[in-house]
Every structure is written in C-alpha cells, then in structure tokens.
Backbone as a printed PyTorch tensor [residue, N CA C, xyz], in Angstrom:
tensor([[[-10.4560, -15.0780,  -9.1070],
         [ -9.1500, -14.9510,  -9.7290],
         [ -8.2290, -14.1980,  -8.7790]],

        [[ -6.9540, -14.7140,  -8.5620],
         [ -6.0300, -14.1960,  -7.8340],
         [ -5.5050, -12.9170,  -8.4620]],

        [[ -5.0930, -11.7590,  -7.1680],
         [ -4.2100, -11.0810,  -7.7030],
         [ -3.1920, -10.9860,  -6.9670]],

        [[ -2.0360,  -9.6580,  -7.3230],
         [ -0.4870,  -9.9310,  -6.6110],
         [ -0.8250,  -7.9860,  -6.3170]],

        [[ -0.8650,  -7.7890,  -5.2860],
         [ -0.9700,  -5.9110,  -4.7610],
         [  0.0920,  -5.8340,  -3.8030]],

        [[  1.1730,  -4.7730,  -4.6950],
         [  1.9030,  -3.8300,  -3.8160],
         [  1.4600,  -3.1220,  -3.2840]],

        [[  1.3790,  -2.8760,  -1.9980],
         [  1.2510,  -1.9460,  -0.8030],
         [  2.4980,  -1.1860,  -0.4730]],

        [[  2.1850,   0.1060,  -0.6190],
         [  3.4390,   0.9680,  -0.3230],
         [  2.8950,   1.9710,   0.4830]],

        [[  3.9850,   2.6690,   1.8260],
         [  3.3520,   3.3020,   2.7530],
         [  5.0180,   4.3170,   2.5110]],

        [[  4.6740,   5.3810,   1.6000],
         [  5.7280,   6.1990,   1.5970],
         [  6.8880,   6.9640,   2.3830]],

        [[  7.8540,   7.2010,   2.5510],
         [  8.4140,   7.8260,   3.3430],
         [ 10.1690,   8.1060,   2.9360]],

        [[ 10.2970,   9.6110,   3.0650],
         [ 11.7870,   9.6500,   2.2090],
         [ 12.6660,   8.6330,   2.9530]],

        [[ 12.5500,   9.1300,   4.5430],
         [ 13.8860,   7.9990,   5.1990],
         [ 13.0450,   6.3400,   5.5650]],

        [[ 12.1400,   6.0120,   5.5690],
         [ 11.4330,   4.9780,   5.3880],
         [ 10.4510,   4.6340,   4.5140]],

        [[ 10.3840,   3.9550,   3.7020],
         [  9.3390,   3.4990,   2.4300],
         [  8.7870,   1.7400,   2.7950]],

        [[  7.7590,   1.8020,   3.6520],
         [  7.6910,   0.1780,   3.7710],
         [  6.8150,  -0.3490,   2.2120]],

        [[  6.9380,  -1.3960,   2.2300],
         [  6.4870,  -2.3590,   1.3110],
         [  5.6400,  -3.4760,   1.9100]],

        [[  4.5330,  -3.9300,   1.0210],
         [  3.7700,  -5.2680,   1.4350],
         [  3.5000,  -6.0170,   0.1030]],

        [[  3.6180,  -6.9720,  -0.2330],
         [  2.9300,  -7.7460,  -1.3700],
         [  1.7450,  -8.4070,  -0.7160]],

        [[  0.9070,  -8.3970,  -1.3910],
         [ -0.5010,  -9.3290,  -0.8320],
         [ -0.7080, -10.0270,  -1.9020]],

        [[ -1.0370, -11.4150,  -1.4780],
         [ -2.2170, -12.2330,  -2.9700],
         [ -3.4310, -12.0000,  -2.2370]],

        [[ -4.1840, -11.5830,  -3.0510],
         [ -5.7240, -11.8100,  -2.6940],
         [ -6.6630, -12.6330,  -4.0140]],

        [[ -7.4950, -13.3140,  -3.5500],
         [ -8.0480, -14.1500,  -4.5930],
         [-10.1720, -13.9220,  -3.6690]],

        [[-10.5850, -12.7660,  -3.6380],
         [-11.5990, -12.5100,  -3.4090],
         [-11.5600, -12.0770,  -1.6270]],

        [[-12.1840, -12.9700,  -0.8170],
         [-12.1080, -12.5230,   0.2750],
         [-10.6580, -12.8750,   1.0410]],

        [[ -9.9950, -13.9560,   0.5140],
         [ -8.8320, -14.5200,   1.0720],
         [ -7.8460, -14.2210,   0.8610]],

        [[ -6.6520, -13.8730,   1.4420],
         [ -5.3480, -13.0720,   1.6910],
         [ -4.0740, -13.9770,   2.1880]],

        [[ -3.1410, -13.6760,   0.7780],
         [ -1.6670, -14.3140,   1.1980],
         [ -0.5290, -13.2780,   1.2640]],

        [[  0.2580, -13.2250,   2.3450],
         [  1.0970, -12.5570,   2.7000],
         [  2.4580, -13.0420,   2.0530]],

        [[  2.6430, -12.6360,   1.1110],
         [  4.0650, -12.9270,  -0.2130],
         [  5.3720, -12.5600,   0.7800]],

        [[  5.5590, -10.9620,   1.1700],
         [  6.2440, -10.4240,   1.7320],
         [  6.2980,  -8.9930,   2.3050]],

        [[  7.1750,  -8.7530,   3.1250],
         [  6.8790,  -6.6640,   3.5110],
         [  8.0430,  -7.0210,   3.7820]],

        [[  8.6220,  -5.7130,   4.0770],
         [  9.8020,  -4.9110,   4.6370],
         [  9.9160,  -3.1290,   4.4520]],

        [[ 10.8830,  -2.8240,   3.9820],
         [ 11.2250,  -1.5540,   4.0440],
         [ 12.3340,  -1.0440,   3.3110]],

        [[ 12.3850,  -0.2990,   2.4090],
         [ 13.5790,   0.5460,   1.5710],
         [ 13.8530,   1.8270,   3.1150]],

        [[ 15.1040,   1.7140,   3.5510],
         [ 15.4760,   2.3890,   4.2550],
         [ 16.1950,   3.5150,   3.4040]],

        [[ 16.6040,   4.5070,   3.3590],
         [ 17.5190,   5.5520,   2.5350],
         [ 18.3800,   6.4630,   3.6970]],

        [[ 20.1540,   7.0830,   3.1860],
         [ 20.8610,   7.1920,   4.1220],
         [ 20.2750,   9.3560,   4.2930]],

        [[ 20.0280,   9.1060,   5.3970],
         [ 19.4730,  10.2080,   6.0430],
         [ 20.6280,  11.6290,   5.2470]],

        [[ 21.6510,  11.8560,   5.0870],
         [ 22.6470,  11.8630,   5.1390],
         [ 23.0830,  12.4660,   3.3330]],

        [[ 22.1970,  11.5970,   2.3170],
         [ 22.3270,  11.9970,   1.2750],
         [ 21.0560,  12.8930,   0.7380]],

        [[ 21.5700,  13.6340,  -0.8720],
         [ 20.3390,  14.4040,  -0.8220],
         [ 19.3670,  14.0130,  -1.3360]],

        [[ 18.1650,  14.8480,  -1.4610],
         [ 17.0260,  14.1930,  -1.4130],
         [ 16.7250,  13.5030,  -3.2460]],

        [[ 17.2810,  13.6250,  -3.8870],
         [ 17.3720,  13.2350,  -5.3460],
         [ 17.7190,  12.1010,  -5.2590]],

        [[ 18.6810,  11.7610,  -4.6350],
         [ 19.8440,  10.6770,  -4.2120],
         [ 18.2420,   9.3580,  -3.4650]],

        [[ 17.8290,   9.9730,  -2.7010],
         [ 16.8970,   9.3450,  -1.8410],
         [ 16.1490,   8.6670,  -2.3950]],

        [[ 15.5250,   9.6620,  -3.3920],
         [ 14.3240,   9.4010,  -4.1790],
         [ 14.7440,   8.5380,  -5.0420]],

        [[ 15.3450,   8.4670,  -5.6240],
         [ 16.3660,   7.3310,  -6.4200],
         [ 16.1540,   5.7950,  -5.7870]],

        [[ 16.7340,   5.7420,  -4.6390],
         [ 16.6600,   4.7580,  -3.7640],
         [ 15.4240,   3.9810,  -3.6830]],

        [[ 14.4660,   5.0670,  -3.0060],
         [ 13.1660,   4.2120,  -3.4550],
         [ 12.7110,   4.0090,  -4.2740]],

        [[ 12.6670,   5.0370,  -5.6910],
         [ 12.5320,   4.0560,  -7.1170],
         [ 13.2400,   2.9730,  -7.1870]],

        [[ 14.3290,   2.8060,  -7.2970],
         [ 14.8430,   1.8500,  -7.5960],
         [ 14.5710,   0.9270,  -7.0470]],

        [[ 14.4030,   0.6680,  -5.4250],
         [ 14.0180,  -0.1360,  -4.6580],
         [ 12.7620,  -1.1520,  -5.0980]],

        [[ 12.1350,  -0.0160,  -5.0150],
         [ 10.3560,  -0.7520,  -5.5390],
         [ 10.4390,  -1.0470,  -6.7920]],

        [[ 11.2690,  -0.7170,  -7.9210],
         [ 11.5460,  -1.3600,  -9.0280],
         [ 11.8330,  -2.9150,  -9.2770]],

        [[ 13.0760,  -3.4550,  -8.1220],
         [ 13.8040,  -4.2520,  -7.8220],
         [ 12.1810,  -4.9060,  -7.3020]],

        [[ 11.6230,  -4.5940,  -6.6300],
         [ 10.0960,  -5.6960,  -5.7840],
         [  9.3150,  -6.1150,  -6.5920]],

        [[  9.2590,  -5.0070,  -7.7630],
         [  8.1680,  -5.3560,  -8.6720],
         [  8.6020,  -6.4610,  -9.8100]],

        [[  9.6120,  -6.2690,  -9.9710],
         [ 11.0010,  -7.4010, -10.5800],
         [ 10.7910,  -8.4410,  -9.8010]],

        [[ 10.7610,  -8.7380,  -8.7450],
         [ 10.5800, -10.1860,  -8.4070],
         [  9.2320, -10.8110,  -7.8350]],

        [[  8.7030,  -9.4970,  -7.8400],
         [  7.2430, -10.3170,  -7.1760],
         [  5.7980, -10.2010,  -8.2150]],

        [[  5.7480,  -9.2280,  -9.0140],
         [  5.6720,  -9.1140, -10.4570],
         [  4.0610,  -9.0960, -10.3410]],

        [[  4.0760,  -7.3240,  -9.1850],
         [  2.6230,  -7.7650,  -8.9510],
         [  1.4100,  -6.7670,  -9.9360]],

        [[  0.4880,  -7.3330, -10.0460],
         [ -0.7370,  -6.8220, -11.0320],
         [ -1.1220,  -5.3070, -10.9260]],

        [[ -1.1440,  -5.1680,  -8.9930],
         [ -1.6580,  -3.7280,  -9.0410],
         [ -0.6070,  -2.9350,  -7.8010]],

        [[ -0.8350,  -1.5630,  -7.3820],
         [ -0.5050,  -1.2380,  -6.5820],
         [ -1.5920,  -0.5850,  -5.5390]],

        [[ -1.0830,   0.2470,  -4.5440],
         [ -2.3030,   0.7600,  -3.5830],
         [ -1.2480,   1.9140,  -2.9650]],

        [[ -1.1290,   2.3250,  -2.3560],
         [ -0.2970,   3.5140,  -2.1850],
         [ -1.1040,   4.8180,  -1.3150]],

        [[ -0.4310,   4.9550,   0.0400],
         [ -1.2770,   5.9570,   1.1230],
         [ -0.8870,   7.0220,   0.7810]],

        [[ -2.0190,   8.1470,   0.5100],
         [ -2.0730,   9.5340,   0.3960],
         [ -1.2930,   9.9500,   1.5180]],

        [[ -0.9910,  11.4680,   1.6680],
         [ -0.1220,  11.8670,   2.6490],
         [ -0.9880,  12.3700,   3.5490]],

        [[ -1.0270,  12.0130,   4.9150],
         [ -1.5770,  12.9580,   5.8950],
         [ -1.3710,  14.2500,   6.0820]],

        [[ -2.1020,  15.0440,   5.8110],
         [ -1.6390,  16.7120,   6.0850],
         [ -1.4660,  17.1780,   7.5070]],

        [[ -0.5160,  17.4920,   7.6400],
         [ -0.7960,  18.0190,   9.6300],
         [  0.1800,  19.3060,   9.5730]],

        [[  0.0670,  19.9870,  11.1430],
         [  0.8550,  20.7430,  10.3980],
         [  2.4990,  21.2020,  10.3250]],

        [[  3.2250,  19.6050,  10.1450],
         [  4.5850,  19.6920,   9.6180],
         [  4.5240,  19.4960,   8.5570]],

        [[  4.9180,  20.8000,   7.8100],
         [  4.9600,  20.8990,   6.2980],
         [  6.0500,  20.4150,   5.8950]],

        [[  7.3930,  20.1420,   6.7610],
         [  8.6360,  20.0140,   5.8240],
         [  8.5260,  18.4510,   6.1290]],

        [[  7.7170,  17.2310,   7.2810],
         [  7.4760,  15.9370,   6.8110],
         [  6.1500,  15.6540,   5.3730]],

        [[  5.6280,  16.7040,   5.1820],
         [  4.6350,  16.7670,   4.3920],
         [  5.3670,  16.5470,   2.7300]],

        [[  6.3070,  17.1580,   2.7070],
         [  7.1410,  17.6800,   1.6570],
         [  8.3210,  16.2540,   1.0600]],

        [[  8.3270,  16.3180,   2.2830],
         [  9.4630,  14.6440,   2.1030],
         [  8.6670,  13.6910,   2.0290]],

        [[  7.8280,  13.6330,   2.4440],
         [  6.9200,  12.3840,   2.2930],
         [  6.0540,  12.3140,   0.5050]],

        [[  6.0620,  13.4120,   0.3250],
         [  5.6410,  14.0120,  -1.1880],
         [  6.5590,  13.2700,  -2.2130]],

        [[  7.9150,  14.0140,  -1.5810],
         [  8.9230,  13.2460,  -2.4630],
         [  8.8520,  11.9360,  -2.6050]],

        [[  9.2390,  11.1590,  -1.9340],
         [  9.1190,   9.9540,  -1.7260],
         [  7.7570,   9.0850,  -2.1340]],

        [[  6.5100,   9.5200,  -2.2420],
         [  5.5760,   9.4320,  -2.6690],
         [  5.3810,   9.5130,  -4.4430]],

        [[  6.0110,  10.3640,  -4.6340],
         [  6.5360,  10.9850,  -6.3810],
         [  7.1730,   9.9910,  -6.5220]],

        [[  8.4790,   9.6200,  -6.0610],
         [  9.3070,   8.6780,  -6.2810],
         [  8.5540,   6.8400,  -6.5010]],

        [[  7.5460,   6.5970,  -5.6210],
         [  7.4070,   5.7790,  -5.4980],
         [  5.9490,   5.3040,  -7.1270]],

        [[  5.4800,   6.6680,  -7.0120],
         [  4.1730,   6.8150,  -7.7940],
         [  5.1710,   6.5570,  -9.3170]],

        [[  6.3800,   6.7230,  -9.8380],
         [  6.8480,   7.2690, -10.6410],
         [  7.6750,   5.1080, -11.1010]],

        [[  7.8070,   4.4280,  -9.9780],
         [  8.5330,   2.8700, -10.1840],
         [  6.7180,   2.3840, -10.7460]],

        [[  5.9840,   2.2940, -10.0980],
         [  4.9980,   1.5970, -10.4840],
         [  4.3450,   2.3130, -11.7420]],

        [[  4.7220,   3.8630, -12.6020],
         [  4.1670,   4.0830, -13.2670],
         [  5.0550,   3.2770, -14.3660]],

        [[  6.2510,   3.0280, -14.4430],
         [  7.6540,   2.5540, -15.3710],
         [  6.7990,   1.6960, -15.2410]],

        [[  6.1950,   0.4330, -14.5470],
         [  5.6960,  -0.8740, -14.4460],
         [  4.5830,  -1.0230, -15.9050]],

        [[  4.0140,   0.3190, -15.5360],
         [  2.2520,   0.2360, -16.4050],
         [  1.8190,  -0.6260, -14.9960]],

        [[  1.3460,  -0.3710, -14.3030],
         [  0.3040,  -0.6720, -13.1640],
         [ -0.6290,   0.3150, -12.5560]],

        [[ -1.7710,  -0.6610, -12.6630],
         [ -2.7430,   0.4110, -12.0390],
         [ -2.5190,   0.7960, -10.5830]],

        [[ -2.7570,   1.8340, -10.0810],
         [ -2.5370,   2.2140,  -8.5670],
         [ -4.0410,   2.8100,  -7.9010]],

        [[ -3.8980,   2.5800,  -6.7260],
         [ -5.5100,   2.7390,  -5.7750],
         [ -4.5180,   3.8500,  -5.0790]],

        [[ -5.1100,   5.1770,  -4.5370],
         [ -4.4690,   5.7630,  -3.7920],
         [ -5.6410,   6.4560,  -2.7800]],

        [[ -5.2760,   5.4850,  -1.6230],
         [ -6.2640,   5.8190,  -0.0920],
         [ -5.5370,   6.9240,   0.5890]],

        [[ -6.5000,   7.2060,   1.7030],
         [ -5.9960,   8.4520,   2.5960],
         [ -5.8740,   7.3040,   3.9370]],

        [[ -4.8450,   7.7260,   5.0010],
         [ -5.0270,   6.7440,   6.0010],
         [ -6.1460,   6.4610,   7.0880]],

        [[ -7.2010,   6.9390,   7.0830],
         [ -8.2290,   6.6950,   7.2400],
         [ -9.2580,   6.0310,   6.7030]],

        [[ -9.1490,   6.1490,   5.4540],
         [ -9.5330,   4.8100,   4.6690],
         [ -9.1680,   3.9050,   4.4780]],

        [[ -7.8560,   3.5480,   4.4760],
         [ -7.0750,   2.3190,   4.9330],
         [ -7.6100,   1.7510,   6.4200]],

        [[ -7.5950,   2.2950,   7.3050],
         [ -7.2710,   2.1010,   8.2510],
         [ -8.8980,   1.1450,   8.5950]],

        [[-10.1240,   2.0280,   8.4340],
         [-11.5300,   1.4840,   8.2060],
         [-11.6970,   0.5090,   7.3070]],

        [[-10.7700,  -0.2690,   6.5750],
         [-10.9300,  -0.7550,   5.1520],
         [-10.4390,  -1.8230,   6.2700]],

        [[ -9.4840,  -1.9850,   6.9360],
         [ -8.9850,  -3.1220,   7.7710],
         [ -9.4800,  -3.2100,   9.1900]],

        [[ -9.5370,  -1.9650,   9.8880],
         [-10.1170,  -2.3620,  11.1760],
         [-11.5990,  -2.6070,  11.6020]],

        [[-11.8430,  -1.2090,  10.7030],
         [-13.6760,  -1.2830,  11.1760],
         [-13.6890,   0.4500,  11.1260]],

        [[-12.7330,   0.8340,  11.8140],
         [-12.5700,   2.2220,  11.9210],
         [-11.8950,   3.1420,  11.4090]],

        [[-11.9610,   4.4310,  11.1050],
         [-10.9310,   5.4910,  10.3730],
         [-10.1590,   6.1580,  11.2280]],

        [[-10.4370,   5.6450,  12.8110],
         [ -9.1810,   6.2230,  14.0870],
         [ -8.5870,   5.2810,  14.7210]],

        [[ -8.6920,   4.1660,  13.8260],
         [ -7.8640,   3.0970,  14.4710],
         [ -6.2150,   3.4710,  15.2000]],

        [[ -5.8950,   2.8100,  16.3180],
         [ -4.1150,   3.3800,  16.2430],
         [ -3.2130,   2.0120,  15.2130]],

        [[ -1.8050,   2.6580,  15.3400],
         [ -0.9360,   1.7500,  14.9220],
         [ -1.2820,   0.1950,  15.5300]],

        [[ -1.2960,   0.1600,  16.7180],
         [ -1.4870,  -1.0280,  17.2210],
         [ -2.4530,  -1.9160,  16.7150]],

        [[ -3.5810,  -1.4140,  16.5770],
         [ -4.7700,  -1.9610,  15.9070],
         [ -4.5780,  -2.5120,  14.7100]],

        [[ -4.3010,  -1.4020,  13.8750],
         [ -4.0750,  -1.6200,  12.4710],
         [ -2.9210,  -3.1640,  12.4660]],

        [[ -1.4680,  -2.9190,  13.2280],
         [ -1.0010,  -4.0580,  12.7950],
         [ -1.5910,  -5.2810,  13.3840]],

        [[ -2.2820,  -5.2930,  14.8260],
         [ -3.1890,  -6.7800,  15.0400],
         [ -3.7800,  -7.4710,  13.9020]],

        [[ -4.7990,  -5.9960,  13.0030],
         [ -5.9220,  -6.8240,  12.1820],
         [ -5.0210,  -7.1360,  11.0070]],

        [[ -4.3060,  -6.8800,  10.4580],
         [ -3.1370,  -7.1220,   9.2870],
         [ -2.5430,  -8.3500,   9.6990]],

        [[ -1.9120,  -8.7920,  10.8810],
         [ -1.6200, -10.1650,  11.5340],
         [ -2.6100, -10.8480,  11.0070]],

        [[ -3.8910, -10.8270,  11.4160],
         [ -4.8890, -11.3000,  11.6590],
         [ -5.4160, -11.8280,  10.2500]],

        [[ -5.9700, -10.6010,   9.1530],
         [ -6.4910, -11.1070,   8.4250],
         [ -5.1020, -12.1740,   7.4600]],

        [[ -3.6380, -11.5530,   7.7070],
         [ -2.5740, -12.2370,   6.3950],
         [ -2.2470, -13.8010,   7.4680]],

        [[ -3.3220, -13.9020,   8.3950],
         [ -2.9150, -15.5480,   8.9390],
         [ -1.2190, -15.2850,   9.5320]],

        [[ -0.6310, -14.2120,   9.7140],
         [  0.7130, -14.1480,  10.1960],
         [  0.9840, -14.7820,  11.5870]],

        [[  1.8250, -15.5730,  12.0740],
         [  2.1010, -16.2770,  13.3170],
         [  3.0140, -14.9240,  14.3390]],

        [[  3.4560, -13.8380,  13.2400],
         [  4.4060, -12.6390,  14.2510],
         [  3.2200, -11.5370,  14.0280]],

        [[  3.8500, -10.0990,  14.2960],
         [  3.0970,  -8.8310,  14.0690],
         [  4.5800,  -8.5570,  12.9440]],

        [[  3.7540,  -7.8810,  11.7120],
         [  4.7120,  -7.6950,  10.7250],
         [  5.4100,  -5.8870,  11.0070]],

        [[  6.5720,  -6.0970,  11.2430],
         [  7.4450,  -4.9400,  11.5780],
         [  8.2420,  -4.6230,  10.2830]],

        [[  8.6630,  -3.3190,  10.2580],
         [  8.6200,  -2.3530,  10.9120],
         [  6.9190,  -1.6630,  10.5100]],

        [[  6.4050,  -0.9130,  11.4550],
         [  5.5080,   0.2680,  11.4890],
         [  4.9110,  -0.0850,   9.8720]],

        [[  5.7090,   0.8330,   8.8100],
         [  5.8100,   1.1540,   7.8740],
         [  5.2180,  -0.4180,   7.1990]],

        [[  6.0190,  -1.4690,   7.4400],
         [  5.4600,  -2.5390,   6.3570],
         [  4.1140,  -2.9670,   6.8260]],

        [[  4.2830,  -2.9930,   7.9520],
         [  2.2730,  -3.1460,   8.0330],
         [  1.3410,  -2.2410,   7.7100]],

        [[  1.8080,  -0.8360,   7.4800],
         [  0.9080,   0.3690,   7.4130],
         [  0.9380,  -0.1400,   5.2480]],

        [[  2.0720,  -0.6630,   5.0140],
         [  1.5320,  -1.1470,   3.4290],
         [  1.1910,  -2.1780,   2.9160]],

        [[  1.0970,  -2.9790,   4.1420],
         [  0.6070,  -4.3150,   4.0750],
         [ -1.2810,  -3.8550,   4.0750]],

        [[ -1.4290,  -3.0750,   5.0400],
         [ -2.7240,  -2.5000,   5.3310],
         [ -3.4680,  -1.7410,   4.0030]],

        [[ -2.3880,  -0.8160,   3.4930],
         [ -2.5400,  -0.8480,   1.9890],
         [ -3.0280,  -1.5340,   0.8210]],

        [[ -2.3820,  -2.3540,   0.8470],
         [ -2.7310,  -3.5830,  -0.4280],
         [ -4.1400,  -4.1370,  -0.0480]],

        [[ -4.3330,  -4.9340,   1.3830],
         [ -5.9280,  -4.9460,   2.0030],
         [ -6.7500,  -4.0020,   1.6700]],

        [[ -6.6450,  -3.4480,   2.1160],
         [ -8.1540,  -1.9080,   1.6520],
         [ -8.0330,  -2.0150,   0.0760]],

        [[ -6.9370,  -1.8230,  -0.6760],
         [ -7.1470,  -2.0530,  -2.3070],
         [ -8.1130,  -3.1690,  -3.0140]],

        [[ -7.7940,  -4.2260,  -1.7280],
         [ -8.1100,  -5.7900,  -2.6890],
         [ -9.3390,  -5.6350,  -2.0410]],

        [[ -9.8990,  -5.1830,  -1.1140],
         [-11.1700,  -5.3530,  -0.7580],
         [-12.1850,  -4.0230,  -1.6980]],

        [[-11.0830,  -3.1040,  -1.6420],
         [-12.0820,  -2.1060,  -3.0030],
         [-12.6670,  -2.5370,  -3.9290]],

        [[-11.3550,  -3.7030,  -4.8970],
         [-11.3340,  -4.4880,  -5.9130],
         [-12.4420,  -5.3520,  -6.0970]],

        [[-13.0100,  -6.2960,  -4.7440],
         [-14.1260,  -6.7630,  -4.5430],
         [-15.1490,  -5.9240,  -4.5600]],

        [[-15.3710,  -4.9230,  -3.7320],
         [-15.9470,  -3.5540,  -3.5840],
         [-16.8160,  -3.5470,  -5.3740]],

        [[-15.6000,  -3.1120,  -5.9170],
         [-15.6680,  -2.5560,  -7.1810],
         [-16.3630,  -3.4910,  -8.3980]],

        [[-16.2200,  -4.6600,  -8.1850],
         [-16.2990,  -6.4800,  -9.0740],
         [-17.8170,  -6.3380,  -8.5540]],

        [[-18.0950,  -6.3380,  -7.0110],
         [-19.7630,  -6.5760,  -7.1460],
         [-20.8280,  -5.5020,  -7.6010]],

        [[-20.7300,  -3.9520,  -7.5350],
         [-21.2910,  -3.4910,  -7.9820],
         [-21.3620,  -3.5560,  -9.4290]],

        [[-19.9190,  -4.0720, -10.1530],
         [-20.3930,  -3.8670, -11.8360],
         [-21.2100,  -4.5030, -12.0240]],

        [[-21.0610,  -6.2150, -11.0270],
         [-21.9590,  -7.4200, -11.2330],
         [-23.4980,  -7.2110, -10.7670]],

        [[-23.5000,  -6.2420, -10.0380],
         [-25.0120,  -5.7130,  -9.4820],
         [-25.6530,  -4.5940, -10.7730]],

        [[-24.5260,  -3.8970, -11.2110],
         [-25.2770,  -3.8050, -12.2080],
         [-25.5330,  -3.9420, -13.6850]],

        [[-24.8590,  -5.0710, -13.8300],
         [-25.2370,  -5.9850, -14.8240],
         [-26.2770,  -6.7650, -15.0930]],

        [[-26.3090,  -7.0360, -13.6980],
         [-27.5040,  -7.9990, -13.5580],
         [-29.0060,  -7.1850, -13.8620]],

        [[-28.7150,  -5.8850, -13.3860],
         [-30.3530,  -5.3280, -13.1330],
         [-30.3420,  -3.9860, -14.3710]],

        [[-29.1860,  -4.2910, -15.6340],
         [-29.5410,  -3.7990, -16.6080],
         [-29.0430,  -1.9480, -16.0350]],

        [[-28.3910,  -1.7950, -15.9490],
         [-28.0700,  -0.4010, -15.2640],
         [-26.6540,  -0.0210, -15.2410]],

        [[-26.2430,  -0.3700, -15.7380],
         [-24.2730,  -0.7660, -16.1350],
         [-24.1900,   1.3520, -15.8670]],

        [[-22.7460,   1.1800, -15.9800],
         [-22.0080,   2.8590, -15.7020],
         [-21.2070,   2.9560, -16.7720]]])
C-alpha cells in the first residue's frame, strides 16, 4: 500500500520540503523545494511563514505522514535556537493536519539512505537522486536533506510492518 511522506528539514531562514510516495521498497518523488522567510522580519513573523507554508503543501499534496530532522546540537546555540523555532513551527502545521510524525536525528537519516551516519552533503544528495530515480541532484541543500527525511521514515515504516508481521507470525505480538 502506497503512502504520501512529508519530509521536512527545518530551518528559520530556510525550511526545505520533500514529498515522497513510497509503496514498500519503491520511491516516487511528488516534489521538494523550500519555504524561504525574510531574514529581516521577526522571528514570530518567520515562524508564521513556515507554518503556513507547510500548511499550504499539506493542502495540496495531502500527505499521510510526516518525518522531520531533530536538531543537531553543536556548539552554536543561537543556530540551535532558531532552528528550534522553526522546528516548533513546523511540528505545530503537521500537528493542525492530525498526522503522524517520525522524528530522526541526522545521522539516522543520513545511514537510513547512505549506508552511513557520517555521510557528507554530497553523498546524501547522490543517494536521494539515486534512490527518487531523479535525472538532476534535487537543490537546494535543504530539499534533499527532507527529501532524505521522508526515505529513512518510509523505510522505518517497512522497518516497523515486518517486525509486527514477524511477530505475528511466531505468536509474540508487543
């Protein structure tokens, strides 16, 4: 059975987006891009933007689940903080939806698509080309890092479908 997964890769002045269909192991690339927000306004104003934004995606692409990257901790606390926001903001359109959300760290994303949890950018967007059959590399940064998103979700999803079925079968359910 097919599904429709928003991939969102947070960010106050960049928020990329990915829609994926996945229907088990196989992957359709719907669309990505990016909610840009004006550097310029305040951060309420911002956050706005990307709700609304991802509101407007989920409005037309009208997808089942979401997936959504935890924040990397390092130590810039004030990108830590904006990225929070924007993260709130974004956690807050898909909760208005009623959708379930997967929320990875980028290292688990990143192993969920490459093989590895130190993959670089580069990598990550090859195998995202690669597995969504894309003829370009999907830009900006951001929409492949939530394109990469929605992948690691839908493969959890499988992940998640065979163990119930493993243990169904052998009488051992959770």
């Amino acid at each position: 059975m097919s599904v429709i997964i928003l991939g969102i890769d947070p960010g106050l002045a960049n928020t990329g987006w990915g829609i994926v269909e996945s229907d088990g192991s196989r992957f359709r690339c719907l669309g990505y891009g990016c909610i840009r927000t004006v550097g310029s306004d305040d951060t309420a104003r911002r956050c706005k933007v990307v709700r609304d934004g991802l509101a407007e995606l989920i409005g037309r692409y009208a997808p089942a689940e979401a997936a959504i990257e935890n924040i990397y901790f390092s130590r810039n606390v004030a990108t830590a903080m904006t990225t929070g926001h924007a993260r709130g903001a974004a956690l807050v359109a898909v909760a208005d939806a009623g959708m379930p959300v997967g929320e990875y760290g980028p290292g688990e994303i990143k192993l969920a698509v490459v093989g590895t949890g130190t993959a670089d950018k580069g990598q990550v967007t090859y195998m995202v080309r690669t597995i969504l059959g894309l003829d370009h590399d999907p830009t900006p940064d951001h929409a492949a890092d939530a394109l990469a998103a929605a992948i690691c979700h839908a493969n959890q999803r499988v992940a998640r479908a065979r163990e119930r079925s493993s243990h169904q079968a052998t009488g051992t359910g959770r």
